[in-house]
N, C-alpha and C positions, 0 to 999 in steps of 0.2 A: 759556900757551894763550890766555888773553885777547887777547893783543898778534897772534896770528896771527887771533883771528876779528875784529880791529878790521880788519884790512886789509881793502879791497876790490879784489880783484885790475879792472886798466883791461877787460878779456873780457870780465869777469863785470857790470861797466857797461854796456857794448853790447850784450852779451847782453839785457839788459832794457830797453833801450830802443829795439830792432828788435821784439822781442815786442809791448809797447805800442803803436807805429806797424802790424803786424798789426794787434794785435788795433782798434784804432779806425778801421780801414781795412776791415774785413771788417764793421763793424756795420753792421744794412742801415738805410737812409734813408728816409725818409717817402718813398711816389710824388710828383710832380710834379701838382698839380692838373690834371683834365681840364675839357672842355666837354664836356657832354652835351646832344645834343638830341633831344627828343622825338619819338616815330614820331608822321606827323599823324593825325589821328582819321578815323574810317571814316564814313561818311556814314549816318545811320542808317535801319536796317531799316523797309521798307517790309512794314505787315500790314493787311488788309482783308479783304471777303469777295466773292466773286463774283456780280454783281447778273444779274437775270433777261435772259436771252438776249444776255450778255456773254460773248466768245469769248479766248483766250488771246489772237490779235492786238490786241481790245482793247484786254487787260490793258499789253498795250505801249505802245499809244498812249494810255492813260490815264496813264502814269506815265513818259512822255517815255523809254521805253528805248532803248537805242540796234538800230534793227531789224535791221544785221547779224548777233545773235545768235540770232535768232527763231528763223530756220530750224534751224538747229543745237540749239539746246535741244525745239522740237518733233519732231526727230527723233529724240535720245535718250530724251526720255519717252517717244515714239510705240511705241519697241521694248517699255519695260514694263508702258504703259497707255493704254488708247483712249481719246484727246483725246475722242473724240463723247459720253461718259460723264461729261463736265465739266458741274457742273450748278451751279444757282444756290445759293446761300447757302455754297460751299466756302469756307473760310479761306484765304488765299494768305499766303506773306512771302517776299518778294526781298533779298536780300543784297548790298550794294553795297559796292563796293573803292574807295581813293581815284581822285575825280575822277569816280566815278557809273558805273564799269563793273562789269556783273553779274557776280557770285561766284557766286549760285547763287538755287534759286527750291525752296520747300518748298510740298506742298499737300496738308490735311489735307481726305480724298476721304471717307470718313467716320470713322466710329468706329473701325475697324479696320483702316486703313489707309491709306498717307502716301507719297507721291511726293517724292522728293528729289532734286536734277537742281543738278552741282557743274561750277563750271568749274577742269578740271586744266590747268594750261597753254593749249594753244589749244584743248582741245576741250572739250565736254560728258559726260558720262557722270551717269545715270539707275541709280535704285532704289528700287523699290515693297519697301515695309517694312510687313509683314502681321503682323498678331496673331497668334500661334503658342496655339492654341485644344487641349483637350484632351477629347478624347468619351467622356462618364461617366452614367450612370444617375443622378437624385435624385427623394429621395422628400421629397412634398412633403405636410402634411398642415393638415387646418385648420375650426374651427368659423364658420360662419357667423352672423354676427350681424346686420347686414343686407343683405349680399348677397356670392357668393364675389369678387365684380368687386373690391369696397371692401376685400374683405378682404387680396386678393393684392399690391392696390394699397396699402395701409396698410404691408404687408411690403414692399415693393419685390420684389416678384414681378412677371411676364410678366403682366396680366390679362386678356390675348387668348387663355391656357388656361382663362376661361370661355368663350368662346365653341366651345373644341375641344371643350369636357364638355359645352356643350350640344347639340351638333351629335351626339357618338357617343352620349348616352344619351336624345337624342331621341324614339324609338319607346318610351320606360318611360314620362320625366320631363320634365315642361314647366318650365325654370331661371327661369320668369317667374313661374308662380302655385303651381307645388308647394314651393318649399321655404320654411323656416320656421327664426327662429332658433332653434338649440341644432342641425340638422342637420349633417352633419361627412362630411370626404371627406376619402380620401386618393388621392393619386395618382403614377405612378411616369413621371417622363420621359425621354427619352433628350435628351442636352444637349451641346451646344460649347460650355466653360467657356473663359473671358479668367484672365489669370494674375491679374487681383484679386476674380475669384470670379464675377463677373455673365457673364451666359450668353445664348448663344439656344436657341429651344425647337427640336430635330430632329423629334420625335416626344412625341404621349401614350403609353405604353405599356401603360397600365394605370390604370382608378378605382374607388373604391371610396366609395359615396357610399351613409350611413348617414342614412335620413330615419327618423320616426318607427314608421311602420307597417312598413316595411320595406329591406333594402340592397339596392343595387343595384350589381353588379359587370360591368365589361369589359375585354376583352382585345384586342390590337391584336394579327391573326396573320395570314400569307400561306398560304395552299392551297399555293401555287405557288412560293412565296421571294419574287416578285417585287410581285404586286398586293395590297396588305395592306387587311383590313378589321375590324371588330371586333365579338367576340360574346359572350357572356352565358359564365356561368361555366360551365353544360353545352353549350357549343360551339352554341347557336341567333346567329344571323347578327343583328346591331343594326340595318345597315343597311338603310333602307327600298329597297322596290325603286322608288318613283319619286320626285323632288322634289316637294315643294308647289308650290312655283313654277318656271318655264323661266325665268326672270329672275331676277335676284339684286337690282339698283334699279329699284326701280318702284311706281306707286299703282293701285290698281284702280279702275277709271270704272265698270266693271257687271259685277255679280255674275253668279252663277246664279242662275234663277228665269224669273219673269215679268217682261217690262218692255212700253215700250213704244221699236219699232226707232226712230232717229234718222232713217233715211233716207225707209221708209215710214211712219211714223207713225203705225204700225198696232200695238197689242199681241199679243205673242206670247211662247213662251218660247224664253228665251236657254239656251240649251242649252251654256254654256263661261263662262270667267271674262275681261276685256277688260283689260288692262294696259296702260296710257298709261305710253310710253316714248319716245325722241328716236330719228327714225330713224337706221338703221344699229346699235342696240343690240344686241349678242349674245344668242341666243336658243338656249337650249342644251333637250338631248335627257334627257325626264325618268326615263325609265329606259333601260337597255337595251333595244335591239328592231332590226327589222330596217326599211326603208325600203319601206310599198307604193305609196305615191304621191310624188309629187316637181313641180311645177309650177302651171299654172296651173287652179283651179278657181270658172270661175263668179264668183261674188261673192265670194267666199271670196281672192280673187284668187293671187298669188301664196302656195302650200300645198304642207305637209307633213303628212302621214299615215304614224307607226309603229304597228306592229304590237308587242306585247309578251307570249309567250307564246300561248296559246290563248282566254286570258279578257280580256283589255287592248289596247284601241288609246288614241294620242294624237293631238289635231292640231292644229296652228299656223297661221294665218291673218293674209293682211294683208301678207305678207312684203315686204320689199325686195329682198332676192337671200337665193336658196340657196346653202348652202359647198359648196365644191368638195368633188367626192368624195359626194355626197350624192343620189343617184340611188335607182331602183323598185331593191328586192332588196340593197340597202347597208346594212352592218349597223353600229349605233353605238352607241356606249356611253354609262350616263347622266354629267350633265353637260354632254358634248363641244357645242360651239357647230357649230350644224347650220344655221342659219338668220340674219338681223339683219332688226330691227324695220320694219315699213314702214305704209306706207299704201295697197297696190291692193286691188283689186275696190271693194264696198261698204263705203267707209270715210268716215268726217268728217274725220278726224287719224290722225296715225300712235299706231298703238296693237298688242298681239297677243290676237286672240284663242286661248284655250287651251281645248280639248274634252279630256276622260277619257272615257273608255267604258269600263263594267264588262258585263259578261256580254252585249252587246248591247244595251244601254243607256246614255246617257248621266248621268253622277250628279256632283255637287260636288266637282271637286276640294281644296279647302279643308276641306270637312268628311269627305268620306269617309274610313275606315280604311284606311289604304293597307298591304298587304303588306312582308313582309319576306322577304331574299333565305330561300334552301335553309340549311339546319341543316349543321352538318360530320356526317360518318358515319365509320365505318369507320379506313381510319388515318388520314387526317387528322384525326378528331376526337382518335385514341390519338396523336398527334405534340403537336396545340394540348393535349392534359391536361398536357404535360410543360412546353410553353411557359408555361402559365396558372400551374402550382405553383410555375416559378420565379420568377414574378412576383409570386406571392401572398406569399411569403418575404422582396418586397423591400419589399411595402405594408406588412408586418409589423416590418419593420425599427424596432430602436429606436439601433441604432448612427449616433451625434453625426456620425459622419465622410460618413454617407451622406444622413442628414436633412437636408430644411429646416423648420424647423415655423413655417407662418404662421401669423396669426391668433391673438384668445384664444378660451380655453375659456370661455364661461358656464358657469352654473352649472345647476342638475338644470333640467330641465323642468319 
């Protein structure tokens, strides 16, 4: 048996040595060394910001673009956003491709939204990309230590909802000499939140402002759905029925009283208040009324005379021009800009005088107690109890998900 497995049959040789030439022939091989070369580099992005009464074509020719594409890229944006709305201090960045041709141009227009404008092949194509906002109720609440302004400001709150709490609680509380630290408010507002929390204000809906002697509560509610105002927790009206002022900037040159005139130089009494303003200033209508006079009176020069009710006239003096629409027997609502500042008839400068008339009489607008609108009745007052309880439920709130709580607590009074 030995002497047959010494043999090697000549087959059974070739046989393994066809196998081996396979199998070394089938082993794969290193690749072949490449060259590789580099894509070249992009030229780098162009970011700046948009200087005062700088126009896109500027931006062109500030930064050597090539002006064939101007038009083309102003007309893709143009379809999602109005160039005229281009304002100074915008961020811009341009994106350049090898050899300086525009890929694309980004511009951050504000906080909530960004202009994108890409070149695909030979054309342009444009997309305004908006903050996707979500409208939710917060209840916002907070002790005053030295002022709500500080305080909201300290939280990174809105602090322009002091001036909306002082505006609706007005006709109670004066936000300048009435409150006092350890007072405390809560308030309910209606808001468009950003996906990382910070928000703008839609509306106040609700406050609740705890001073020492007493609380004071409002409610923001429409008669009508449409025209909303705000009133006390048994449905009486906050809003005063006329402004202090028909001007919103301005300084007073002469009171009510006694003076002596500028032109005659004679003393007498001023029967109105004189506000030195730049002519053309908007001069709005300080309550509701109807229009008896309209035009030119005497010294008084260009004049507006409303009527308000039965018991109330107003009048404006000095005018530049009357607004359109603003004639005898035209009825306007307060606020609305009825009039701009001027200087005719008996005038030194452009300034307005402003007259109130109570009962037949003229009296101080700055000091007198001015009225407030009509109380709700009836069912609108039984509609606003149901509005004001659901509101009171959210000032009551203590659930984390709906709170913001600025401000610290002191301690007792």
């Amino acid at each position: 048996m030995g002497g047959v497995l010494g043999v090697r049959p000549p087959f059974l040789i070739g046989l393994a040595g066809a196998s081996l030439a396979w199998w070394l022939a089938s082993d794969p091989q290193p690749p072949a060394p490449r060259t590789i070369t580099a894509a070249p580099a992009l030229p780098p992005a162009i970011v700046d910001t948009v200087a005062p009464g700088q126009t896109l074509s500027g931006l062109w020719e500030k930064h050597a673009l090539d002006p064939a594409d101007l038009p083309a890229v102003v007309q893709a944006g143009g379809d999602v956003f109005p160039w005229r709305q281009l304002r100074s201090g915008v961020v811009y960045r341009f994106q350049l491709a090898e050899g300086g041709a525009l890929r694309g141009l980004d511009l951050k227009i504000d906080r909530d939204r960004r202009l994108v404008v890409r070149r695909h092949g030979g054309a342009f194509h444009a997309e305004l990309l908006e903050t996707v906002f979500v409208r939710r109720p917060h209840r916002i609440s907070a002790c005053i230590e030295s002022s709500p302004w500080e305080a909201l400001v300290q939280a990174g709150e809105d602090p322009t909802l002091t001036v909306t709490m002082a505006e609706v609680l007005g006709a109670q509380v004066d936000f300048y000499t009435d409150l006092r630290p350890g007072d405390c408010f809560e308030a309910v507002i209606l808001a468009d939140e950003r996906p990382d929390g910070s928000y703008i204000v839609v509306s106040l809906d609700a406050i609740r402002l705890e001073l020492a002697a007493k609380t004071h509560e409002a409610y923001r509610f429409a008669i009508d759905g449409d025209r909303f105002d705000y009133y006390d927790a048994e449905g009486r009206s906050l809003k005063r029925r006329f402004l202090r002022s028909p001007l919103k900037f301005t300084r007073i040159s002469s009171g009510f009283g006694m003076r002596v005139h500028p032109i005659s130089r004679r003393r007498r009494a001023h029967n109105g208040v004189d506000y030195v303003a730049p002519v053309g200033t908007p001069v709005q209508a300080a309550g509701d009324g109807v229009v008896v006079q309209a035009g030119r009176n005497g010294g008084h020069g260009l004049y507006i005379k409303l009527q308000h009710g039965n018991r109330y006239f107003t009048s404006y003096s000095h005018l530049s021009r009357i607004a359109r629409g603003v004639s005898r027997g035209a009825r306007v609502q307060q606020g609305q800009v009825i009039a701009h500042v001027g200087s005719t008839g008996m005038s030194t400068g452009a300034h307005l005088d402003y007259r109130f008339m109570k009962d037949g009489r003229y009296v101080d607008p700055l000091s007198t107690d001015l009225p407030t609108a009509e109380p709700l009745d009836g069912a609108a007052l039984a509609v606003f109890a149901g509005v004001r309880d659901g509101l009171r439920l959210h000032l009551d709130a203590a659930d984390a998900r709906f709170s913001r709580t600025v401000g610290t607590v002191p301690s007792a009074r």
